[in-house]
FIRO-857373 format. One record per residue (C-alpha): residue in one letter; x, y, z. Coordinates in Angstrom, 2 decimals, decimal comma, always signed. Example, Ala and Ser with C-alpha at 12.3 -4.5 7.8 and 13.67 -1.06 7.14 Angstrom:
REM residues 2
R   r         u         v         w
R   A    +12,30     -4,50     +7,80
R   S    +13,67     -1,06     +7,14
This chain:
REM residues 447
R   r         u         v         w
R   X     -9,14     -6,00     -0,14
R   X    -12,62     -6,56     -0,08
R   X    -14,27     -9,36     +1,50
R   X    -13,28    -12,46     -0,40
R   X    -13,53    -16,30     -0,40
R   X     -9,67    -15,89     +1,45
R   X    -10,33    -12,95     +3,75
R   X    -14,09    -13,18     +5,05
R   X    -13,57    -14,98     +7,99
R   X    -10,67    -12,89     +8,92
R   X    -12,45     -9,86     +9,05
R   X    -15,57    -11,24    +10,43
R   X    -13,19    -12,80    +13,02
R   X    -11,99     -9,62    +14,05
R   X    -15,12     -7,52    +14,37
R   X    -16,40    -10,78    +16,49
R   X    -13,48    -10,69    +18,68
R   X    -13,91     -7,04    +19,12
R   X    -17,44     -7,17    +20,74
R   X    -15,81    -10,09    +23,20
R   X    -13,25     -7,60    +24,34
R   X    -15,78     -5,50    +25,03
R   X    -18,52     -7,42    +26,74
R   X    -15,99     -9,07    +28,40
R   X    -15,44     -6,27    +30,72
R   X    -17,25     -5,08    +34,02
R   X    -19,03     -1,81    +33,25
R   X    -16,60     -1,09    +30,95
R   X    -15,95     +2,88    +30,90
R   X    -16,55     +4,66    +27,26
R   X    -15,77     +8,32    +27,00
R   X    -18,28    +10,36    +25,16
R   X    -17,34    +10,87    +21,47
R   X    -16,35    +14,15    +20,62
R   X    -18,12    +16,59    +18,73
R   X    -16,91    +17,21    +15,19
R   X    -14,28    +19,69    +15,09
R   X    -15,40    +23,19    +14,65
R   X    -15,79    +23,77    +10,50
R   X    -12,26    +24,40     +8,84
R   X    -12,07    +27,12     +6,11
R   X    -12,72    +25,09     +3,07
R   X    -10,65    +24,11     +0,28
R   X    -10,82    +26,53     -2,94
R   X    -11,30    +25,23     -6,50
R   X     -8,50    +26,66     -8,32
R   X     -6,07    +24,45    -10,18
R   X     -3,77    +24,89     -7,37
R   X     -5,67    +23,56     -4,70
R   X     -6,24    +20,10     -6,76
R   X     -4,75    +17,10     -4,30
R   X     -1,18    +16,38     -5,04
R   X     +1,11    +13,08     -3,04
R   X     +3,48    +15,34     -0,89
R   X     +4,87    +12,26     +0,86
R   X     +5,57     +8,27     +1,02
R   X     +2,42     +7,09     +2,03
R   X     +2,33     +3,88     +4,52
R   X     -1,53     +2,87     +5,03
R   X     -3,15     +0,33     +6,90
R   X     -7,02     -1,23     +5,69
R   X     -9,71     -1,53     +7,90
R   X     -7,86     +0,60    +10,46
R   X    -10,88     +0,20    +12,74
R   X    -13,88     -1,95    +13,34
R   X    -17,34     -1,26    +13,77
R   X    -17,98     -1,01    +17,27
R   X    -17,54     +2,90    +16,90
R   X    -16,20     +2,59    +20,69
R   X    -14,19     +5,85    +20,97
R   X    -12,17     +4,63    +23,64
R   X    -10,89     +1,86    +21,43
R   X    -10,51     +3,73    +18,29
R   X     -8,30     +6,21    +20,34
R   X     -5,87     +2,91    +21,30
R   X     -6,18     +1,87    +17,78
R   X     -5,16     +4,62    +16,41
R   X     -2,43     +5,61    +18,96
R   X     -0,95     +2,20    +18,34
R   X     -0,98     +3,16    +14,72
R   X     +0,42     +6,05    +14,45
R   X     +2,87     +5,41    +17,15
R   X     +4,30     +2,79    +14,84
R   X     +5,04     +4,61    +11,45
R   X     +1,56     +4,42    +10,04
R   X     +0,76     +7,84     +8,26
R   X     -2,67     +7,10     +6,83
R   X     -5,44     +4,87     +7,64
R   X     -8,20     +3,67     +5,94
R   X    -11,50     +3,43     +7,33
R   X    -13,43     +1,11     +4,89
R   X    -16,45     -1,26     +6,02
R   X    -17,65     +0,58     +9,04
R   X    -20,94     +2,39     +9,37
R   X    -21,99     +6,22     +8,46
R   X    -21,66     +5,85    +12,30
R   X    -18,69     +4,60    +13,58
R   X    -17,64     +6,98    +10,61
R   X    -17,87     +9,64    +12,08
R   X    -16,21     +8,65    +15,46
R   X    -13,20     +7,39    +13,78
R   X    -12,60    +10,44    +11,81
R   X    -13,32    +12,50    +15,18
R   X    -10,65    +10,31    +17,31
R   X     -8,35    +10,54    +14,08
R   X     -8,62    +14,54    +14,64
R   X     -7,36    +13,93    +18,52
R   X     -4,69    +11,56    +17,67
R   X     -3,46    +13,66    +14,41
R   X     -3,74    +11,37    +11,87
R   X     -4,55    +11,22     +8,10
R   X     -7,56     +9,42     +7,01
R   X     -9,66     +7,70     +3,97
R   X    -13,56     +7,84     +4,56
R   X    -15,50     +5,37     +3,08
R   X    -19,47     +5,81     +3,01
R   X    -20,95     +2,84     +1,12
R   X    -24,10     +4,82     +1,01
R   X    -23,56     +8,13     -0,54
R   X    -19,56     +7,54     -2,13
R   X    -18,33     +4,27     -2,14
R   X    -18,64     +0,96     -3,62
R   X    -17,65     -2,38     -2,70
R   X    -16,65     -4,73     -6,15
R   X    -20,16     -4,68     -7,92
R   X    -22,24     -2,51     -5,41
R   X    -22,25     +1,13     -5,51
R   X    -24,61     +3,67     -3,97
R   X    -27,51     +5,24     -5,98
R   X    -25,82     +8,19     -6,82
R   X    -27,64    +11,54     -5,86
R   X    -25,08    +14,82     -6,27
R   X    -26,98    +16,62     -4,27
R   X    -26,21    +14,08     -0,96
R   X    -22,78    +13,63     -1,86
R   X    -22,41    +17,95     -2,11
R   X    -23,84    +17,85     +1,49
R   X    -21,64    +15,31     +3,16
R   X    -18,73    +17,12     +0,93
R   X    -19,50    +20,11     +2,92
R   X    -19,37    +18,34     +6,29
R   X    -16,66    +16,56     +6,12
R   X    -14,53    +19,45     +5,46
R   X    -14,28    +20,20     +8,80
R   X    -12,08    +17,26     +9,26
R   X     -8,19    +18,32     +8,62
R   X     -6,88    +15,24     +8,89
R   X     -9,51    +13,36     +6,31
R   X     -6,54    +12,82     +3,35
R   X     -9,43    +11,65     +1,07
R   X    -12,53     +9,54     -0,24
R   X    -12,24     +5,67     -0,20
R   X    -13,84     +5,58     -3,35
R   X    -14,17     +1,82     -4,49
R   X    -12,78     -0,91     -3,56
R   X    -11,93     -3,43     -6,17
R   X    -14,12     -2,54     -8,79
R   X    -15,68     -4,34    -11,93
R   X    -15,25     -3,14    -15,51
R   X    -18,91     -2,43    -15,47
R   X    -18,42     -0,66    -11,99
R   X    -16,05     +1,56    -14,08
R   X    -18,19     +4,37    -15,14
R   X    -19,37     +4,67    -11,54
R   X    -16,11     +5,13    -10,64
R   X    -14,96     +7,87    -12,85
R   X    -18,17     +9,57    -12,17
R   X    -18,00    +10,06     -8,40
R   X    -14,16    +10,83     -8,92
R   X    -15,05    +13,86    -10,86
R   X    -17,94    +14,82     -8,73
R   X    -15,42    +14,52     -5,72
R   X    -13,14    +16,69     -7,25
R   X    -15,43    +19,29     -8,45
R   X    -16,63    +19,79     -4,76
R   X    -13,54    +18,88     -3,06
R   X    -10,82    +19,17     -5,60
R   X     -7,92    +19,56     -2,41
R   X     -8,76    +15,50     -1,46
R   X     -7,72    +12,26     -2,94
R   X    -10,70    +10,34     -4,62
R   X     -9,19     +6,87     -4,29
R   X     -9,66     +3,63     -5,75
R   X     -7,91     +0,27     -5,58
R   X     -8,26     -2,78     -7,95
R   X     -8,43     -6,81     -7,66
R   X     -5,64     -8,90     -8,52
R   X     -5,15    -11,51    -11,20
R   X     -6,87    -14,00     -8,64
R   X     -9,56    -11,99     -7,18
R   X    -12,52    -12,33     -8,78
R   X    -14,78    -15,06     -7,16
R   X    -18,15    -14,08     -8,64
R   X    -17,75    -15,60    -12,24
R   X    -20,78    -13,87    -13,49
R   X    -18,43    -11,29    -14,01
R   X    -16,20    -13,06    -15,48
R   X    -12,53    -13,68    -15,30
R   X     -9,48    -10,97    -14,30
R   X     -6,41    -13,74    -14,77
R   X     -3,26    -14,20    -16,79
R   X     -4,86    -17,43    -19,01
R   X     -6,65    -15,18    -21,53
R   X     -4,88    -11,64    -20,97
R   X     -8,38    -10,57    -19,15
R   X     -6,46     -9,04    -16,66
R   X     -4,22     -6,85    -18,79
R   X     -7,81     -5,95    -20,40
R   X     -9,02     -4,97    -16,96
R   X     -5,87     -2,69    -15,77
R   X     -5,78     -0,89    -19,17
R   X     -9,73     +0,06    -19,69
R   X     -9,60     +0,90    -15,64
R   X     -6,90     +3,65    -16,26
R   X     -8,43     +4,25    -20,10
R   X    -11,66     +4,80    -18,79
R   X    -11,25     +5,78    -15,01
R   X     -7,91     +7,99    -14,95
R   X     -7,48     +7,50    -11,31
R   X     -5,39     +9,92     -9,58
R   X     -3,16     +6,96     -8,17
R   X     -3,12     +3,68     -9,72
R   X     -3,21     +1,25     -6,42
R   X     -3,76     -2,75     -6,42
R   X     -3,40     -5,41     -3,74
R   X     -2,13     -9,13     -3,95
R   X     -1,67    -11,17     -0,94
R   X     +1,26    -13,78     -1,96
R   X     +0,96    -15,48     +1,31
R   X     -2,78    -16,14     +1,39
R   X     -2,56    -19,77     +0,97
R   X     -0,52    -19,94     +4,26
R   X     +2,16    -22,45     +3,28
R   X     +5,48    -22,64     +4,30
R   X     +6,71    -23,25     +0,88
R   X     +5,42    -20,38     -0,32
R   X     +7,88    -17,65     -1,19
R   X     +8,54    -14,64     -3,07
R   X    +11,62    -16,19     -5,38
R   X     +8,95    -17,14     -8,50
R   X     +5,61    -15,94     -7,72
R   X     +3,02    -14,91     -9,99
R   X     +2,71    -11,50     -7,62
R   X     +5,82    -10,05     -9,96
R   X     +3,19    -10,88    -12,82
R   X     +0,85     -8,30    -11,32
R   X     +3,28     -6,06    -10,13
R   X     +5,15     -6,05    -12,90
R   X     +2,38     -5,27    -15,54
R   X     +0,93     -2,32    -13,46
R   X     +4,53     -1,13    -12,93
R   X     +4,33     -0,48    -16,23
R   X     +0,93     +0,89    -16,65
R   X     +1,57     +3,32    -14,15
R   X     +4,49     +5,01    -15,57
R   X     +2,95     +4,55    -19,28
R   X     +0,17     +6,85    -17,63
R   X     +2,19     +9,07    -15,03
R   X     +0,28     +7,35    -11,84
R   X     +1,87     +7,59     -8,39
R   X     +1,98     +3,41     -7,83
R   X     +0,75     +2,18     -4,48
R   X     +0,85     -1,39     -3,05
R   X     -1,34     -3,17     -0,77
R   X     +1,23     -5,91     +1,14
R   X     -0,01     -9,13     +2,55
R   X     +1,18     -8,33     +6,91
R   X     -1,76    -11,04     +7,99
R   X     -2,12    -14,88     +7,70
R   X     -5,67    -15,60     +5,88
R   X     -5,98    -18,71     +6,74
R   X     -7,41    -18,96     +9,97
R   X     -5,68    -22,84    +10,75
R   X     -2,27    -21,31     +9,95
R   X     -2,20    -18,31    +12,00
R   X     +1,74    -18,35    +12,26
R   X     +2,86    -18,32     +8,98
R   X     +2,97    -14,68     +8,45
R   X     +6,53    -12,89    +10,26
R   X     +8,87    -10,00     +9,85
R   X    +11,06    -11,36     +7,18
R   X     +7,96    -11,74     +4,95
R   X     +6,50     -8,73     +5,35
R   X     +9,55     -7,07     +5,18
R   X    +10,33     -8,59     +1,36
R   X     +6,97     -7,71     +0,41
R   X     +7,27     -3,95     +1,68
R   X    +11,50     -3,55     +0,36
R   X    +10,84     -5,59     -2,75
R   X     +7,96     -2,97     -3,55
R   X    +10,01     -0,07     -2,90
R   X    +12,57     -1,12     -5,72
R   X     +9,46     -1,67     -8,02
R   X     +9,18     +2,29     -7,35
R   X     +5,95     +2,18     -5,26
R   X     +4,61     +5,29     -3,42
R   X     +2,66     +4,08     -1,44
R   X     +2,38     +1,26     +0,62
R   X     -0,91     +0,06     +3,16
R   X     -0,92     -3,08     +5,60
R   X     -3,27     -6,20     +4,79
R   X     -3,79     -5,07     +8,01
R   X     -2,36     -3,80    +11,02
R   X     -5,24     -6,33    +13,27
R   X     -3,18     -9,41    +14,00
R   X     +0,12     -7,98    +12,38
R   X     +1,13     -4,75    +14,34
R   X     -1,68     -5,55    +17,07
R   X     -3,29     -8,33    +18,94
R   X     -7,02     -8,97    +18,84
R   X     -7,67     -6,63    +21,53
R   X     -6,04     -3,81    +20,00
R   X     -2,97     -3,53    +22,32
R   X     +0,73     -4,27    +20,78
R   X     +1,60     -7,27    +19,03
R   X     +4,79     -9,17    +19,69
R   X     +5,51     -7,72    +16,36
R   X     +4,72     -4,27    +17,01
R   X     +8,61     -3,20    +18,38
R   X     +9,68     -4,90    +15,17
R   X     +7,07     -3,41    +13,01
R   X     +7,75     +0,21    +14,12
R   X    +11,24     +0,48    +13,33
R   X    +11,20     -1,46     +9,64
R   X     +7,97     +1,01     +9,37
R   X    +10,32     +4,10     +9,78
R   X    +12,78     +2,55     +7,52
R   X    +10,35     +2,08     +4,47
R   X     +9,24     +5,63     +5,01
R   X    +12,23     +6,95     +4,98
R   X    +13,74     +4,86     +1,45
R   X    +10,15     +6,02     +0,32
R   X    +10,50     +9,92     +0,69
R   X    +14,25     +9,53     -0,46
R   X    +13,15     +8,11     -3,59
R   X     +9,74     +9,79     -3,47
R   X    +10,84    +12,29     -6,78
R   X    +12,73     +9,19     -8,49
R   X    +11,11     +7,69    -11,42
R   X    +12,05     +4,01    -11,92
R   X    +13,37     +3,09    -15,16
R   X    +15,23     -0,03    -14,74
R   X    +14,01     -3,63    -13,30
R   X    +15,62     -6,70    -12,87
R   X    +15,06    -10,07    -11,18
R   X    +18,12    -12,29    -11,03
R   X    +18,80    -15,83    -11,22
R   X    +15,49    -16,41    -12,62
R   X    +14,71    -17,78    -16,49
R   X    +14,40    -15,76    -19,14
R   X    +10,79    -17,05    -19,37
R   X     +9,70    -15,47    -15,83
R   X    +11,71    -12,55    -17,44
R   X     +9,36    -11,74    -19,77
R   X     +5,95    -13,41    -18,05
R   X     +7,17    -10,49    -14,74
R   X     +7,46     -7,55    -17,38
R   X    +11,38     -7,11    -16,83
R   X    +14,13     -5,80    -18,12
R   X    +17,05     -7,17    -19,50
R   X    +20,09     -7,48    -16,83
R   X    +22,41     -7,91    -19,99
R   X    +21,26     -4,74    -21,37
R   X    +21,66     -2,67    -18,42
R   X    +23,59     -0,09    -18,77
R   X    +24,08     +0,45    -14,94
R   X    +24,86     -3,15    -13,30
R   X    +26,82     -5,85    -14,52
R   X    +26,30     -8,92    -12,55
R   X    +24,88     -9,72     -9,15
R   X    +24,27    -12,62     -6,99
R   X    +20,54    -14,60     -7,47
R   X    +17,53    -13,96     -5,61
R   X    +17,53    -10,45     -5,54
R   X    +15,12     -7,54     -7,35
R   X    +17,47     -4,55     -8,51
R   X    +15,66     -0,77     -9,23
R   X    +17,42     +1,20    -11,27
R   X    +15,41     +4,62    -10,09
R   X    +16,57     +8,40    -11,50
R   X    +15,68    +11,93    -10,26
R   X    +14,82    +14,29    -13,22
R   X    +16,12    +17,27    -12,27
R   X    +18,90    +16,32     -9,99
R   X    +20,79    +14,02    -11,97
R   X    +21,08    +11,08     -8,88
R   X    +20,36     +7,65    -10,03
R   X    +19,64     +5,39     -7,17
R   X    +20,59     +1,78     -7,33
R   X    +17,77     -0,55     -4,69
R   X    +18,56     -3,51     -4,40
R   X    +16,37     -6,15     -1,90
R   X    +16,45     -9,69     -1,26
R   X    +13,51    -11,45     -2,34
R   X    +13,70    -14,56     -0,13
R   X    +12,53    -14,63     +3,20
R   X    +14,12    -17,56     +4,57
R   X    +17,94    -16,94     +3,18
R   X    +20,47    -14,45     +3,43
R   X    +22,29    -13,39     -0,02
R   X    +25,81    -12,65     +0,19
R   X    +27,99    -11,23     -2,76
R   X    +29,12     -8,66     -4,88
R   X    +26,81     -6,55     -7,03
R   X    +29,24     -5,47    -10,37
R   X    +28,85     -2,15    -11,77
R   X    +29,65     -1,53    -15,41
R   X    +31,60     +0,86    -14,81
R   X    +33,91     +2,65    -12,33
R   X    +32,05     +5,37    -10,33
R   X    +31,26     +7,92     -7,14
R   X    +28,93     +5,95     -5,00
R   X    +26,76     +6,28     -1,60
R   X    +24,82     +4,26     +0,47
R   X    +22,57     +5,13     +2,19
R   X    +21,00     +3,46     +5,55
R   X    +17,12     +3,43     +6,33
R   X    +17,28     +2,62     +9,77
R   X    +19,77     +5,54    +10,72
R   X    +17,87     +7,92     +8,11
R   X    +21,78     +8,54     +6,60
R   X    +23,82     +8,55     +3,88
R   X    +27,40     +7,47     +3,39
R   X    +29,93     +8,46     +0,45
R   X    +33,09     +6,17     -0,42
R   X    +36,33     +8,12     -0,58
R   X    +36,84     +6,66     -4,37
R   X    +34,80     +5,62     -7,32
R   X    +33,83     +2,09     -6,91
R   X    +32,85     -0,35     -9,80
R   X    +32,13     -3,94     -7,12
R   X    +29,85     -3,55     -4,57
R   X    +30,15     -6,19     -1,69
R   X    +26,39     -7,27     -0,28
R   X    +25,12     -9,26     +2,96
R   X    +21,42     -8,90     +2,88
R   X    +19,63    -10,73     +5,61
R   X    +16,45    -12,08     +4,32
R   X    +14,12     -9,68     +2,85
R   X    +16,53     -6,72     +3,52
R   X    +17,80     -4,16     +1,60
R   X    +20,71     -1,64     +0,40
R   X    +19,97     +1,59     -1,43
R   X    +22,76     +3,09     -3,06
R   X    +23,24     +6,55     -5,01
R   X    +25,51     +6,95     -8,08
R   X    +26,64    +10,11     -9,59
């Protein structure tokens, strides 16, 4: 998510189009930003007090932009949390607009990541100078913030960044142990500056990259990004794409080391001559099909352009948005204690099988057969014996219509996101009949 080769202008784009809203108005009326919120108690430092994921977490990047207009920022984030956003990130903005942001978030009562590029945070290769004695102090201030969630850490960093990393992640938790210290990584096409060299699939550099990142780091949540539409074309889908290769390696990686996954989804176009191409039935396979990988987390690539227009009020979108929003929340904190241990692509080659990290349909011991196009998790609770059967339809252009077999007879529900709801069938079932519109989904439970 940082500012690449693909995404510069669109950021740049919307800070720009920001200031027009705003000088475009006569004496446009700003309320005075409120002063920060009276100091909370602060956190202890026991063990118990050490930040733990309580919930599905559904982000947005670069909630806000710079103009630290607190009149804005309060529409912004109304909008925002209004439509199913729980968290919101507030990288790229100044020490500044900061500490606006985080004062509005208080008002509107919603959770936030602070990134300060100057005492805690790095962008790719640049980090601050490091002084523990400025990073205790703003520590101390921003306590008094109860909705700050955490510390944007880094975004997207190097391998030599790494150290950097792991050092102001234990520094954070030493003085603020009840906070996330957060960190996200580049995908297997994101580095542009080649003096660093190369993060791809051709030489395994990648794998090398994820591993030494959670060898070296140990992140609290493992979190990466990868923008399948960002070329804009209309042939582009989610069928064969190398985003499963990603996905599909960090899947793994993340339960190897016990890391809550989170996924940054592509809700924007990037390419600023193909504004259109982005829609509802793409975002919506990118968000379901990452909910069967077991994801728990998800943020917007962003919410600017997707879920509002580029003067902050709703999107034609937005209605849309809001409701698949509470949906993926709600499959999220259903399956929010479920670990996944099965994953399957169908009607794909065995080749793409093994390049997306997959298991074995004909080794399931769970499903039998299914129709093509579709991404089956196989996801079990530990303790309370429920195995929970996702299944999403990849394509966002065709409905798949079928039956999913089961290997066996048995007691089945299914449950529907959109009425928060689940429904038994009065006897044990072993075919399951689906009609998935495109990019939709069906969550059932078997006991």
């Amino acid at each position: 998510m940082t500012i690449k080769k693909t995404s510069v202008f669109l950021i740049l784009s919307i800070c720009f189009q920001s200031m027009l809203a705003s000088c475009g108005q006569k004496d446009p009326i700003t309320l005075p930003t409120p002063a920060p919120p009276p100091v909370r108690e602060t956190p202890g430092n026991s063990a118990a007090d050490t930040w733990t994921q309580k919930e599905f977490v559904l982000s947005t990047f670069f909630a806000v932009p710079g103009s630290a207009d607190a009149n804005q920022y309060r529409r912004i984030l109304t909008h925002t949390k209004n439509a199913g956003i729980n968290l919101v990130e507030l990288p790229f903005i100044s020490p500044e607009a900061l500490l606006v942001a985080l004062n509005v978030a208080e008002e509107v009562g919603i959770q936030t990541l602070a990134q300060n590029t100057q005492i805690y945070s790095g962008i790719s290769g640049d980090g601050p100078v490091l002084s523990e004695q400025k990073l205790a102090d703003e520590v101390k201030f921003l306590q008094r913030f109860s909705t700050m969630e955490g510390y944007y850490v880094w975004d997207e960093p190097f391998e030599r960044n790494f150290n950097q990393v792991k050092e102001l992640n234990q520094l954070l938790r030493k003085y603020d142990p009840g906070r996330l210290a957060f960190a996200t990584l580049f995908p297997s096409y994101g580095v542009y500056n080649w003096e660093e060299g190369e993060y791809n699939w051709e030489n395994n550099s990648y794998t090398q990259y994820v591993t030494q990142y959670l060898q070296q780091v140990d992140p609290t949540v493992l979190s990466f990004n990868y923008y399948p539409y960002r070329d804009n074309k209309e042939s582009t889908n989610l069928i064969e794409n190398d985003l499963w290769k990603d996905f599909g390696y960090i899947r793994q990686k993340g339960l190897e080391y016990n890391k809550p996954l989170w996924y940054y989804f592509q809700a924007v176009s990037i390419d600023p001559e193909q504004a259109g191409v982005m829609n509802l039935e793409r975002i919506r396979a990118q968000m379901y099909g990452a909910l069967a990988y077991g994801v728990k987390g998800l943020s917007y690539y962003t919410t600017h352009r997707s879920l509002m227009t580029e003067t902050f009020e709703k999107s034609a979108l937005y209605d849309d948005l809001a409701v698949l929003n509470q949906a993926v929340r709600h499959v999220g904190n259903l399956l929010f204690n479920a670990r996944s241990v099965q994953l399957y692509h169908t009607g794909i080659s065995e080749a793409l099988r093994a390049a997306y990290f997959l298991d074995d349909l004909a080794a399931s011991t769970v499903v039998d057969k299914a129709p093509d196009n579709l991404i089956i998790g196989v996801l079990q609770e530990p303790d309370a014996g429920k195995t929970f059967l996702v299944v999403t339809n990849k394509s966002h252009g065709s409905a798949v219509n079928g039956t999913l077999t089961l290997k066996e007879h048995a007691a089945v529900s299914q449950y529907d996101p959109y009425r928060n709801q689940t429904t038994a069938y009065t006897s044990p079932l072993a075919e399951l009949s689906l009609s998935l519109a495109p990019g939709e989904i069906a969550i059932y439970t078997i006991e």
